[in-house]
C-alpha positions in Angstrom: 6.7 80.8 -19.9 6.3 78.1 -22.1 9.8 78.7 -24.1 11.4 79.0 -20.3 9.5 75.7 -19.5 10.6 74.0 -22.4 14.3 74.8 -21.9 14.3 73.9 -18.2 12.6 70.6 -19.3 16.1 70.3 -22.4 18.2 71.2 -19.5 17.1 68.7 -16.5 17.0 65.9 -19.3 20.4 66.4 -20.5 21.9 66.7 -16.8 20.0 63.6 -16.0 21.3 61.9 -19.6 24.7 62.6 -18.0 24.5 60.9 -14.4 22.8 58.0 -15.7 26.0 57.9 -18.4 28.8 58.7 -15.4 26.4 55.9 -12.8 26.9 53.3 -16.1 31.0 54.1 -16.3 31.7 53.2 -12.8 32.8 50.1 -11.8 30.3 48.1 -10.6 30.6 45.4 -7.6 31.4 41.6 -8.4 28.3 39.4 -8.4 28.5 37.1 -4.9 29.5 34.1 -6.8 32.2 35.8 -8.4 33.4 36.7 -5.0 33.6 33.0 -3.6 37.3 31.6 -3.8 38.3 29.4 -6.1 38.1 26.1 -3.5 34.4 26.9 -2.9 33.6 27.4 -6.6 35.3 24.4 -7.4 33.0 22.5 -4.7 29.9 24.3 -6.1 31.1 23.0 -10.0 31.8 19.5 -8.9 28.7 19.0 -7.0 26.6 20.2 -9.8 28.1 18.4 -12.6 28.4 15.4 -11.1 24.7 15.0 -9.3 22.8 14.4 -12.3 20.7 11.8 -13.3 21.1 10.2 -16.0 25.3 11.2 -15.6 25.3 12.1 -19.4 23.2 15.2 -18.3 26.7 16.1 -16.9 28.4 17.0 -20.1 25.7 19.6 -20.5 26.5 20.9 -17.4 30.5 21.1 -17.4 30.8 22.9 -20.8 28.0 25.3 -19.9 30.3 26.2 -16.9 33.0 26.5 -18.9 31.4 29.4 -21.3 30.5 31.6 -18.6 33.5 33.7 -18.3 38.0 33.1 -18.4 38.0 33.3 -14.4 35.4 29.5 -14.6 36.9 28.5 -17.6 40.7 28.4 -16.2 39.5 27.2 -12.7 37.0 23.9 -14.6 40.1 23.4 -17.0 42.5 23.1 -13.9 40.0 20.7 -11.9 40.4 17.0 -13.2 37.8 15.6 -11.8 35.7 17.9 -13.4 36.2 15.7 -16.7 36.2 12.3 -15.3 32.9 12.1 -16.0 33.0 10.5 -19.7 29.8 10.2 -22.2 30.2 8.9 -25.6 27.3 8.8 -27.2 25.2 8.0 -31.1 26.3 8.6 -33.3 30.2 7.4 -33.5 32.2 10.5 -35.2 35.9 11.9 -34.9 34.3 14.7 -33.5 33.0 12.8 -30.5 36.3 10.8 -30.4 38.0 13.6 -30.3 36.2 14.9 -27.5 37.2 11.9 -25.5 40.2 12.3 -26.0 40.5 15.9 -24.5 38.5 15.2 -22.0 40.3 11.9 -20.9 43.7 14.3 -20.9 41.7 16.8 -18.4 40.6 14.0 -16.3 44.1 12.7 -15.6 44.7 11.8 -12.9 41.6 10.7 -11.3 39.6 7.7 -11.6 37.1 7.6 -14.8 33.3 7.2 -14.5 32.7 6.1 -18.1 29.4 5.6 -20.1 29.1 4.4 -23.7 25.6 5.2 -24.9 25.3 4.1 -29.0 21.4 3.1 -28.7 19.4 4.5 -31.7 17.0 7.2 -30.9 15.1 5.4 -33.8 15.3 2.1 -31.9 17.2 0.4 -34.7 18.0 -3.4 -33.3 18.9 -4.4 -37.0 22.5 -6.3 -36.6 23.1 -5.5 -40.1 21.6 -2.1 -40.4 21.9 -0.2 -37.4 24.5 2.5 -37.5 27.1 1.6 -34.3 28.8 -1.9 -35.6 32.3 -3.6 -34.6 34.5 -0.7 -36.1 32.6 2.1 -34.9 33.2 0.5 -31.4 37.1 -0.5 -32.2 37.4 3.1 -32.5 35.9 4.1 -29.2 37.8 1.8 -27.6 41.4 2.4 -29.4 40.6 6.2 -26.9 39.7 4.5 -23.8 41.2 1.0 -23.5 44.8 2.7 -22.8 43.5 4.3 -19.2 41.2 0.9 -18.5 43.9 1.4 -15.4 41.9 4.1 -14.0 38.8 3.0 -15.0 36.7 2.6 -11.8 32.7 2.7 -13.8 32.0 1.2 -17.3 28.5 1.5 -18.7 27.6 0.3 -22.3 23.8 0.3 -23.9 23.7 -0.5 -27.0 20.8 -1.6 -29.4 22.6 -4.4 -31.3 25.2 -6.9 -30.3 28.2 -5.7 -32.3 29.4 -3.1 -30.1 29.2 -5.2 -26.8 30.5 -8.2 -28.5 33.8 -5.5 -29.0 34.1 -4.8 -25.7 34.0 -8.0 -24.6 36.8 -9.3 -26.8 39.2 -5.8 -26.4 39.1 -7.0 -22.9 39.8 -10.2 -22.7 43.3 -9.9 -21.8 43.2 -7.1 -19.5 42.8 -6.2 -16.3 40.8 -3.0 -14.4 42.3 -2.6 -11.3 39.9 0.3 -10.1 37.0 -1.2 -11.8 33.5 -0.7 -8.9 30.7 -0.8 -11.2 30.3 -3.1 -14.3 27.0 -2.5 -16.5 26.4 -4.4 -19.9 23.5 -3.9 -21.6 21.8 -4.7 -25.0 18.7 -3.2 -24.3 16.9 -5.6 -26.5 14.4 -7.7 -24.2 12.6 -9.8 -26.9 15.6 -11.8 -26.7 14.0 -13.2 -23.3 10.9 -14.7 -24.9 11.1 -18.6 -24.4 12.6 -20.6 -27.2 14.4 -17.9 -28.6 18.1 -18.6 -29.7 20.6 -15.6 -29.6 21.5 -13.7 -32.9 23.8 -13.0 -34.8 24.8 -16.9 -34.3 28.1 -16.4 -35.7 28.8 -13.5 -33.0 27.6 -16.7 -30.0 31.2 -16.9 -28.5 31.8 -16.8 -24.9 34.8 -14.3 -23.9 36.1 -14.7 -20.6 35.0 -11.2 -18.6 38.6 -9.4 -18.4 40.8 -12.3 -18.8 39.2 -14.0 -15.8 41.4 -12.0 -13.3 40.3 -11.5 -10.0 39.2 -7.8 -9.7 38.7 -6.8 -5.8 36.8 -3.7 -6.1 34.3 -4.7 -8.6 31.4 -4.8 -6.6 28.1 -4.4 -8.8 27.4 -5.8 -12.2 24.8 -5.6 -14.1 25.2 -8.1 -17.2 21.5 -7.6 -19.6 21.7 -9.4 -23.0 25.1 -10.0 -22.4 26.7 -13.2 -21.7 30.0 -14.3 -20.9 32.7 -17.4 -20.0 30.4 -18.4 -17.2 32.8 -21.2 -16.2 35.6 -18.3 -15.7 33.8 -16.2 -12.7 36.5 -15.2 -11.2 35.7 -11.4 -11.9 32.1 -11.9 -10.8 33.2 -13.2 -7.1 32.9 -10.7 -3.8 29.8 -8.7 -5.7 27.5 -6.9 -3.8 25.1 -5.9 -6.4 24.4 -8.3 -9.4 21.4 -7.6 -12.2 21.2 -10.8 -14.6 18.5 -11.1 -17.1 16.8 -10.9 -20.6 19.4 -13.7 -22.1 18.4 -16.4 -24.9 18.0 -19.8 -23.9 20.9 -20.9 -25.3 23.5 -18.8 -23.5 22.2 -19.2 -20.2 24.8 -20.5 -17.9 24.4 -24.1 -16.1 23.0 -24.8 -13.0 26.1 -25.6 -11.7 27.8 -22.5 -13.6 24.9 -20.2 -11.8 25.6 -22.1 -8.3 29.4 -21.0 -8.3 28.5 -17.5 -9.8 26.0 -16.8 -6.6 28.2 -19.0 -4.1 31.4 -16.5 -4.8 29.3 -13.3 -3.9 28.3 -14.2 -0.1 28.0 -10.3 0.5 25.4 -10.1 -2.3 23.1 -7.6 -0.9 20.8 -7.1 -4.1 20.0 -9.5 -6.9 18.0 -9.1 -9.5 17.1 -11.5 -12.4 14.8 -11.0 -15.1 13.4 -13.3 -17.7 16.0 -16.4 -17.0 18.7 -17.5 -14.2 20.6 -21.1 -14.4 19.3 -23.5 -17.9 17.2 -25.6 -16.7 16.9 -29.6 -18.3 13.5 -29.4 -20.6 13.3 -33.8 -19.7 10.5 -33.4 -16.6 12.8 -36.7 -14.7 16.0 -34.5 -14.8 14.6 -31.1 -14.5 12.5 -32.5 -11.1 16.1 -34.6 -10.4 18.5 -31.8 -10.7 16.5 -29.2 -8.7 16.1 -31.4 -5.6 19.4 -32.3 -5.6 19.8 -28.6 -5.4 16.9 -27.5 -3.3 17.9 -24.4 -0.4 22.1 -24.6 -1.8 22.3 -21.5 -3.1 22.4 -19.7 0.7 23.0 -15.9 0.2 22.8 -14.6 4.1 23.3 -11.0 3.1 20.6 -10.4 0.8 18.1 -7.5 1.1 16.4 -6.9 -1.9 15.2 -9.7 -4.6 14.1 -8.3 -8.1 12.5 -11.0 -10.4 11.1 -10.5 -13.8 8.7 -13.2 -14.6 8.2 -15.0 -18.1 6.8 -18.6 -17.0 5.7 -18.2 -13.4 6.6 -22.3 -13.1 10.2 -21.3 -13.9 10.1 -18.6 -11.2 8.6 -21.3 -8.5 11.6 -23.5 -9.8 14.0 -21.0 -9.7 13.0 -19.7 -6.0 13.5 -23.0 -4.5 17.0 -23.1 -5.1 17.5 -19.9 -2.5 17.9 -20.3 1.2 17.1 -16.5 2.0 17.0 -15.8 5.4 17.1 -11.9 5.5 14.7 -10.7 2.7 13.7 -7.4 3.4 12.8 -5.7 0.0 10.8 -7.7 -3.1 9.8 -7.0 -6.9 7.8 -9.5 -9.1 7.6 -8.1 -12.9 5.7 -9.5 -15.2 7.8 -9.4 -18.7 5.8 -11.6 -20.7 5.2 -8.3 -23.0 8.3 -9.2 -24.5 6.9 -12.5 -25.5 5.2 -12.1 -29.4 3.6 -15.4 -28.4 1.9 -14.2 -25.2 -2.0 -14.5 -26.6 -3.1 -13.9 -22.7 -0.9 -12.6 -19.4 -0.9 -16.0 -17.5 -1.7 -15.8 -13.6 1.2 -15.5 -11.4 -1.1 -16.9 -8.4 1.9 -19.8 -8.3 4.6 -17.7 -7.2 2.5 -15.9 -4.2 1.6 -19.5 -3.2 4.8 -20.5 -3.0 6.1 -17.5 -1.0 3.1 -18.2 1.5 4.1 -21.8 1.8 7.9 -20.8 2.8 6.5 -18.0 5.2 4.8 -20.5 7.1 6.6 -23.3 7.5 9.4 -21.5 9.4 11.7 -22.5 10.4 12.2 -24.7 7.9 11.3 -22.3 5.1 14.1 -21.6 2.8 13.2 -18.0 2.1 12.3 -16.6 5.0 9.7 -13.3 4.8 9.5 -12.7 8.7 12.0 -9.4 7.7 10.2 -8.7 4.6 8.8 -4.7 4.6 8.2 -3.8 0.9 7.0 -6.0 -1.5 6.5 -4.2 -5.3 4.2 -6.0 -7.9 4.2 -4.9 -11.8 2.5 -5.6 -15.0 0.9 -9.1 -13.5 -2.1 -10.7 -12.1 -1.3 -12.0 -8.9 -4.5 -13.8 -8.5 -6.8 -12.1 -5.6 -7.0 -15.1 -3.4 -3.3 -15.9 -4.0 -1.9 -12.2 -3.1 -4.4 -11.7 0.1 -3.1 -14.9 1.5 0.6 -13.5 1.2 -0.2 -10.5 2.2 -2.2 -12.1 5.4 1.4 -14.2 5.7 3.9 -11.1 5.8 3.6 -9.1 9.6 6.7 -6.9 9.0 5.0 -5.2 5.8 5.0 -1.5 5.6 5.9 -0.7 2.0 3.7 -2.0 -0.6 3.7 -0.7 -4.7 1.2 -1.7 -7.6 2.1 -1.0 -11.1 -0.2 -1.7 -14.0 -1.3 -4.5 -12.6 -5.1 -6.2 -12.8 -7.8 -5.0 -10.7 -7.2 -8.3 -8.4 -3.9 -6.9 -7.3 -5.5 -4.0 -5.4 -8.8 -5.9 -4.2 -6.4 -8.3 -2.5 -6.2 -5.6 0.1 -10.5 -5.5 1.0 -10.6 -7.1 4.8 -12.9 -10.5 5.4 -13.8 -12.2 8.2 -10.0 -13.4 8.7 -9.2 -10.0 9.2 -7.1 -7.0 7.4 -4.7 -8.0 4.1 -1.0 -5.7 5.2 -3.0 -4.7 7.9 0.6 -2.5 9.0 0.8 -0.8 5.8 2.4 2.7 6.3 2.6 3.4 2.4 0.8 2.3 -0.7 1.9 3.6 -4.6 -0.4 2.1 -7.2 0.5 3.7 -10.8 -1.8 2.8 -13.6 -4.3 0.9 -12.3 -7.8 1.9 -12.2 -8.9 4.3 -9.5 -12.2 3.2 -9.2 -11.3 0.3 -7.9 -8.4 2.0 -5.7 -11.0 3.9 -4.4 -13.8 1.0 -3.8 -10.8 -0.7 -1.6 -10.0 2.3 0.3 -13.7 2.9 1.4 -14.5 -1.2 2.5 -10.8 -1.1 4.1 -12.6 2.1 6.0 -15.9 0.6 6.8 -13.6 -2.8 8.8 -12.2 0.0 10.8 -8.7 -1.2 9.5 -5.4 0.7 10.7 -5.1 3.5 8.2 -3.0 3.5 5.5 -0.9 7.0 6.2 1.0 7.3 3.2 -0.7 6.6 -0.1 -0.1 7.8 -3.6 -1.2 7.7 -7.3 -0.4 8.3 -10.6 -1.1 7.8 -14.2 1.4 6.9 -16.4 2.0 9.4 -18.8 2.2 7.0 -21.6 -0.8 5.3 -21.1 -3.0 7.8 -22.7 -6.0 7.5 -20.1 -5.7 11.2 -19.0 -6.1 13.7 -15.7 -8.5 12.0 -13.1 -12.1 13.1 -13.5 -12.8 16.0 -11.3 -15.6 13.8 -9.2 -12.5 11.2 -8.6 -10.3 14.1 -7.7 -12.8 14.6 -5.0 -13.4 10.8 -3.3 -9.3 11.1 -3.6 -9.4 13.6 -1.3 -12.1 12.4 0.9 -9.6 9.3 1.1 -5.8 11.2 1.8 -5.0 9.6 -1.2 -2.1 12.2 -3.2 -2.3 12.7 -6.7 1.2 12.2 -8.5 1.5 14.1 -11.4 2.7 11.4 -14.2 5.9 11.2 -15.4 7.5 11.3 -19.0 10.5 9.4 -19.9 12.9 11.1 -21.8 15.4 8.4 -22.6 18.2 10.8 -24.4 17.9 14.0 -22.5 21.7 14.9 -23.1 20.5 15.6 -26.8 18.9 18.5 -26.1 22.3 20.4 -25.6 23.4 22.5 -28.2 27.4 22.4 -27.3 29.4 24.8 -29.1 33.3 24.0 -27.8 34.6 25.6 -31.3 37.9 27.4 -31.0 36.1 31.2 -31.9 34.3 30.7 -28.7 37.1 29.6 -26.5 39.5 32.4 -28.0 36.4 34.8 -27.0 36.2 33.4 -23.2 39.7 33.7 -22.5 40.5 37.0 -24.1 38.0 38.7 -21.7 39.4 42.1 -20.2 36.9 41.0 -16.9 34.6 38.3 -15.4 30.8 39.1 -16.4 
C-alpha cells in the first residue's frame, strides 16, 4: 500500500509538473495598458511627465518610460513634446551637454520649457571657487542659444553670478519670440542686507535684457539677484507677473527707472518685491522731496496679489506710498532681515500695519485700497499686537489669513475686546511654527466671546525647526478646538538627484531588440 501510495503520489506530481509547464507556455493576455492605443498612451505619458513639481522631476520620469519595453520606447521617441521639457543641471559635463543636445533634436518642433539648475548642493557661493563659472555656462549655452526661437520658458538658479552674468551677455542681441516666462535667479539673499554693494565688482555691468526688443508674449518675470539695463524696459512692458527682489544697493534701478518699469505692465496682476524696489536718496530733504512728488503715481488697476519682503519696515511704508491700489485682494509681508548679519534684534513691523490701517480708512482717498482684500499672509515678523488687531479690525472682506514663524503677538492679535472680534469673518487660519500654546489660548478666549467660528484651521511644525510631534495632551485641546494637525514638511531642494539614469547604448540595444512588450 505504501509502495502503491508512493507511486500514485510520483505520478500526480509529475502530471501536475506538466500542466503547470504547458499553463506557463501559453500566451498570456496583454496587460490593459498595453492594450490602450498609441493616442491614449501618449496622453497618459505627456500628462505624467509633464505634471511634476519641481519640472526637473520630469526627466526622471520620461526616461523611466522609455526603459519599460520597444512598443513605449518607439512611441516616447516619436512624441516631441515629450522632450521639450529641458533640465540641465550641476555639475556642467559633455555628458549632460550631450544630453541636451538629443533631447533638443526630440523636442523639435515644439516650443521649449527650459530650466538651468547649476546651484551647488554644497551651497558654494564662492565667485572664485564654485564649480559652474563663465565657460561652463558658454558651453550650455553654445546647445541652446541656437533654438532661443522656440524658446517659450527660461529658468536659471545659480549660486554665483558668473553663470547669469553669461546669459545675460549671450543675449543681448537676440530676440525670443515665444518667450512666456522669464525667471533669473542667484539664489544668494545676503546680497539684500542694507549697505551691501554687489560682487564681483568687475562683473557690475548692466546688459540690456534681450537687446531691448519688445517681446509680446513674455508675460511673467521673475528677476532675483539679477539686475539689468533698467533704462531699456522694453522687454519688461505688458507683464502680468513680476517678482523683483534681493538686489544690492547699488544696482537698484531709479525711481524714475522703477516708475516706467511698473507704468508699462498696466495688466500686472501679481507683484512681488523682496528686500528693495526703486533707490531711494539717503539726504532726508530729497528722499521726503522725491517721494511726494511721487506719492499714489504708480496706479496698477489690475493687481491682485502684493508680496513684500521686508528689511527696514520704514523703507516698506516709503515704498507703499508710491501705489495707488485699488483692487488688492491677496497680501504677504516677509520679514527677511535673517539675511541681514547685522540684525542684533528682529525690529517691529507695527509701522507697516499702521500704515495699511490708515489707507483702509480714509477711503476714498486711500491709495491702497483693502475693502477687496480676503487673505492677508504674515512670516518671520512681529507685527506688533496692537498694530495687527487694528488692521485686522480695518479689513471686512477677510477670510484667508496665514501665520508663519512669526512672534506670539501675531496670533494674540486675533483675542476679541470690548471693540469686538479681530477677522471676525475668518473662514481659514494656517499658522506653521508658532507656538501652539498660545494658538490654543486664542482659540479658547475667541470661544468664550462667542465669536463666529473659524471653520477651517490648520497647523504644522516645520520640519526643520527641530521642536518635534505635538505633545499628546496638545494633540488633545487640538481636537477639542477642530484645529487639524499638518504633518510637516521636508524640503528637498534637488530631488531630480535621486535618479539613477542609465540611457547607455547596451540598454537601448536591449529595449529595442525585444521579441514582445513585457
Amino acid at each position: 500500500m505504501r509502495l502503491s501510495f508512493g507511486a500514485g503520489s510520483s505520478v500526480d506530481s509529475c502530471s501536475h509538473r506538466h500542466s503547470m509547464v504547458q499553463s506557463l507556455s501559453k500566451p498570456r493576455p496583454p496587460t490593459t495598458i498595453h492594450c490602450l492605443p498609441d493616442e491614449i498612451l501618449a496622453y497618459i505619458f505627456l500628462f505624467s511627465c509633464h505634471d511634476c513639481d519641481p519640472v526637473a522631476v520630469s526627466r526622471g520620469a520620461v526616461l523611466y518610460i522609455t526603459h519599460v519595453c520597444s512598443r513605449w520606447r518607439q512611441l516616447a521617441l516619436s512624441l516631441g513634446e515629450l522632450w521639450a521639457f529641458l533640465v540641465v543641471s550641476f555639475p556642467i559635463t559633455p555628458e549632460e551637454l550631450d544630453r541636451t543636445k538629443t533631447w533638443l533634436g526630440r523636442s523639435e518642433p515644439y516650443p521649449l520649457h527650459i530650466t538651468v539648475d547649476v546651484r551647488d548642493p554644497d551651497w558654494d557661493f564662492n565667485e572664485e571657487s564654485h564649480p559652474v563659472q563663465w565657460f561652463e555656462m558658454q558651453a550650455t549655452m553654445g546647445v541652446i542659444l541656437p533654438e532661443i526661437e522656440r524658446w517659450k520658458e527660461m529658468k536659471i538658479y545659480a549660486d554665483n553670478w558668473a553663470p547669469l552674468h553669461a546669459f545675460l551677455y549671450y543675449t543681448r542681441n537676440t530676440s525670443a519670440p515665444l518667450l512666456q516666462d522669464l525667471v533669473l535667479q542667484r539664489c544668494n539673499p545676503y546680497f539684500s542686507a542694507p549697505d551691501q554693494r554687489f560682487a564681483p565688482s568687475r562683473s557690475r555691468d548692466f546688459l540690456p535684457l534681450f537687446g531691448n526688443q519688445d517681446l509680446e508674449e513674455l508675460k511673467a518675470v521673475e528677476l532675483e539677484g539679477v539686475h539689468v539695463d533698467w533704462a531699456s524696459s522694453l522687454p519688461l512692458r505688458g507683464l502680468t507677473r513680476l517678482s523683483f527682489g534681493y538686489h544690492a544697493e547699488d544696482v537698484l534701478p531709479s525711481l524714475d527707472e522703477f516708475r516706467d518699469l511698473l507704468l508699462g505692465c498696466p495688466e500686472l496682476d501679481s507683484l512681488a518685491v523682496m528686500g528693495w524696489g526703486p533707490r531711494l536718496s539717503r539726504d532726508s530733504h530729497e528722499r521726503k522731496t522725491k517721494l511726494q512728488q511721487f506719492r499714489g503715481t504708480l496706479l496698477l488697476p489690475r493687481l491682485r496679489n502684493l508680496e513684500l519682503g521686508v528689511m527696514i519696515p520704514s523703507y516698506t511704508v516709503d515704498f507703499l506710498s508710491l501705489f495707488t491700489i485699488p483692487s488688492l485682494e491677496m497680501l504677504t509681508l516677509d520679514g527677511i532681515t535673517r539675511y541681514d548679519p547685522k540684525t542684533l534684534s528682529p525690529p517691529h513691523f507695527g509701522s507697516i500695519f499702521d500704515f495699511l490701517s490708515r489707507q483702509a480708512s480714509s477711503s476714498p482717498l486711500s491709495y491702497i485700497s483693502t475693502h477687496s482684500l480676503s487673505s492677508l499672509t504674515i512670516m518671520n515678523l512681529n507685527p506688533g499686537e496692537e498694530a495687527l488687531r487694528s488692521f485686522l479690525f480695518d479689513i471686512q472682506e477677510l477670510r484667508a489669513l496665514t501665520i508663519q514663524n512669526c512672534d506670539a503677538s501675531a496670533l494674540t492679535a486675533l483675542i476679541p475686546n470690548n471693540v469686538g472680534t479681530p477677522g471676525k469673518d475668518l473662514a481659514r487660519l494656517f499658522v506653521e511654527s508658532c507656538d501652539p500654546d498660545v494658538l490654543a489660548k486664542v482659540l479658547w478666549a475667541r470661544r468664550s466671546y462667542q465669536s463666529p467660528a473659524i471653520t477651517d484651521i490648520t497647523f504644522r511644525q516645520n520640519a526643520q525647526s527641530g521642536t518635534g510631534p505635538l505633545l499628546p495632551e496638545m494633540e488633545r485641546r487640538f481636537a477639542q478646538l477642530n484645529v487639524k494637525v499638518a504633518p510637516s514638511q521636508q524640503i528637498d531642494h534637488f530631488p531630480w538627484r535621486k535618479f539613477e539614469v542609465d540611457d547607455s547604448e547596451d540598454l537601448v540595444a536591449a529595449i529595442l531588440d525585444e521579441g514582445g512588450d513585457t
